[in-house]
N, C-alpha and C positions, 0 to 999 in steps of 0.2 A: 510589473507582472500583473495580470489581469486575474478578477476574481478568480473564474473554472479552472485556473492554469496551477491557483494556490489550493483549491481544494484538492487536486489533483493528484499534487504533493503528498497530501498524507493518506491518500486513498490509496495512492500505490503504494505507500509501504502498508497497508493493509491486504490486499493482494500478494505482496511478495511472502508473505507468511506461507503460506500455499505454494507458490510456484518457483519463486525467487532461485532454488539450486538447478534449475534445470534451463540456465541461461544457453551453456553450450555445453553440448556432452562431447564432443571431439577433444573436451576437456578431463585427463583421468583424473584431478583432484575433484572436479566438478563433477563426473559422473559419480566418483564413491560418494560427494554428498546427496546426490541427487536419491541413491540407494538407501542413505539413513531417513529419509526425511518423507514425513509422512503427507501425503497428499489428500486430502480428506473432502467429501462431497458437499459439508459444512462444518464451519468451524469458529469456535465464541471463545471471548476472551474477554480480558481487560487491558487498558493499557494505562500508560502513566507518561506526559511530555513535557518535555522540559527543552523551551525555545531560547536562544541567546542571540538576541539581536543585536549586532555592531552599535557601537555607542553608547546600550544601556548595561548598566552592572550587573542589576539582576536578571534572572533568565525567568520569559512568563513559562508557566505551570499551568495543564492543564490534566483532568481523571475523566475518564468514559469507560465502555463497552463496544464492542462490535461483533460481527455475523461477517462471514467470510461465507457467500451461495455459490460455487462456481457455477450451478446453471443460472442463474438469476444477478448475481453483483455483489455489494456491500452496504449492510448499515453501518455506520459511523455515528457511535451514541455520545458526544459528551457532557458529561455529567456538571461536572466543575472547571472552573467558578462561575460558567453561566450555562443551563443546559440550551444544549441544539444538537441538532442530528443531519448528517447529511447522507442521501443515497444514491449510488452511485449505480445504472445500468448498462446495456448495448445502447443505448438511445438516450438517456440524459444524465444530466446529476441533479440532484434537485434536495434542497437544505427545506428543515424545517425550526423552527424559532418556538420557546418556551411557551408563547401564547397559541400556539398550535396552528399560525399560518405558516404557509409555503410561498416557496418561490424556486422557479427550475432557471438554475444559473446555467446551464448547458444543456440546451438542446439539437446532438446531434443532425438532426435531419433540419436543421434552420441554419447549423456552423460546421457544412461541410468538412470545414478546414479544420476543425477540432476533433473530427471522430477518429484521427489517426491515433489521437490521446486516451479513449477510448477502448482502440484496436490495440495497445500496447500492454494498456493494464487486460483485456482478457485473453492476451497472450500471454500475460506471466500467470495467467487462470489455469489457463488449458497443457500449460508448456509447454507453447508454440516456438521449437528451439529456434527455429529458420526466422520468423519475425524476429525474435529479439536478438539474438546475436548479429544483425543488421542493427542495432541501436546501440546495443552495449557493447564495449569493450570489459573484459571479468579477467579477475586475478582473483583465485579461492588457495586457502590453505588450509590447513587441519590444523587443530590445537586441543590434543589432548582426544576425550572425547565428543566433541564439538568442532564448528569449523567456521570459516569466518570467508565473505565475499565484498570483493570492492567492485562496483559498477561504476563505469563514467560513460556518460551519455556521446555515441557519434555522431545522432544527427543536431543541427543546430535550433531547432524548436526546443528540444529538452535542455541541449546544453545554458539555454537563456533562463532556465530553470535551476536548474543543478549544477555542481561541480562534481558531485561524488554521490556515492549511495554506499554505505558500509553494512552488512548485516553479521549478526552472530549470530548462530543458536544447535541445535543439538536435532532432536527429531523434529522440533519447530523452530521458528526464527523467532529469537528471546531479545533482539535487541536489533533498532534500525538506528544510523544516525547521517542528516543529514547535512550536506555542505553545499549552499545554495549559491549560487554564480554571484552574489556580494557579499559572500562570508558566512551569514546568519548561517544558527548550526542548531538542527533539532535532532534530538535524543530522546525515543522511544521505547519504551523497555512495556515488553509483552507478559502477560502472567494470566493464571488460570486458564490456561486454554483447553477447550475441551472437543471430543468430534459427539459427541449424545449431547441429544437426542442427534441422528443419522439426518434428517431431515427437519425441511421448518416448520413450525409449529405458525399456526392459524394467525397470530399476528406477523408475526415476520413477514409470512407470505401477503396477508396487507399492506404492509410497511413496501414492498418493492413494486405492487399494486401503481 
């Protein structure tokens, strides 16, 4: 799998915080979650990942932050154990490295062929039902107060990607885990998530700059 295909990965489960129940609403357990679930204009958090790669014992660990902009995209802040941040737009992704240089690993208007990856994650922005349910297939249930979604990828670019996408969570998505087309399997678990301030503040808005 190629670099932007991997960042991709966990950019979209930072998108699906925000969008992720409103796959398909011709769906009635999908629509009730869609109804608990807050949809917010920004939204910050932290996360916590924890990757297990086929073959090795332990699973790598990693801690950050991020900005869910639905007019704008996502920063993707990781903290530990080595900071970088990636940002993801309508027109590129582009990572930045501790010593504070960049590099745009996706640029839409140069990788045609990529912008559909792009068009998917601000689809699950916007929640654009008629997009994605042309990609996913969704099985959601309720558990309790909370509810839980499986997504499997139909077209075959994702599926070279993924095998599954699982989320849980309550009025936000508390937990993504993924199962990746050769098993690797990352487990995301979301916390402090907040919608204030309502808008970005003066660096964020640079940071997508």
């Amino acid at each position: 799998m190629n670099r932007p295909l991997r960042l991709t990965r966990v950019l979209l489960c930072a998108l699906l915080l925000v969008a992720a129940p409103l796959v398909q609403a011709a769906d009635a357990a999908v629509d009730a979650i869609t109804q608990a679930v807050a949809r917010p204009d920004v939204l910050r958090g932290q996360f916590t990942q924890e990757k297990q790669v086929s073959g090795f014992k332990n699973p790598l660990r990693s801690q950050g932050q991020f900005v869910v902009a639905r007019k704008h995209g996502v920063i993707w802040s990781t903290l530990k154990p080595f900071p970088s941040e990636v940002v993801v737009t309508a027109d590129r992704i582009l990572s930045r490295q501790r010593d504070g240089s960049t590099r745009v690993e996706l640029d839409a208007r140069q990788q045609p062929a990529m912008r559909s990856v792009n068009a998917i994650m601000f689809a699950l922005m916007s929640g654009d039902v008629q997009a994605l349910s042309s990609q996913f297939n969704v099985e959601a249930t309720r558990e309790g107060q909370g509810w839980r979604l499986k997504l499997t990828p139909k077209s075959a670019m994702l599926a070279k990607a993924f095998q599954s996408l699982t989320l849980q969570g309550d009025r936000y998505v508390r937990q993504v885990e993924i199962i990746e087309a050769n098993q690797d399997r990352t487990r995301i678990q979301f916390t402090a998530l907040s919608e204030a301030p309502a808008t970005l503040n003066a660096d964020e808005a640079r940071r997508f700059e």
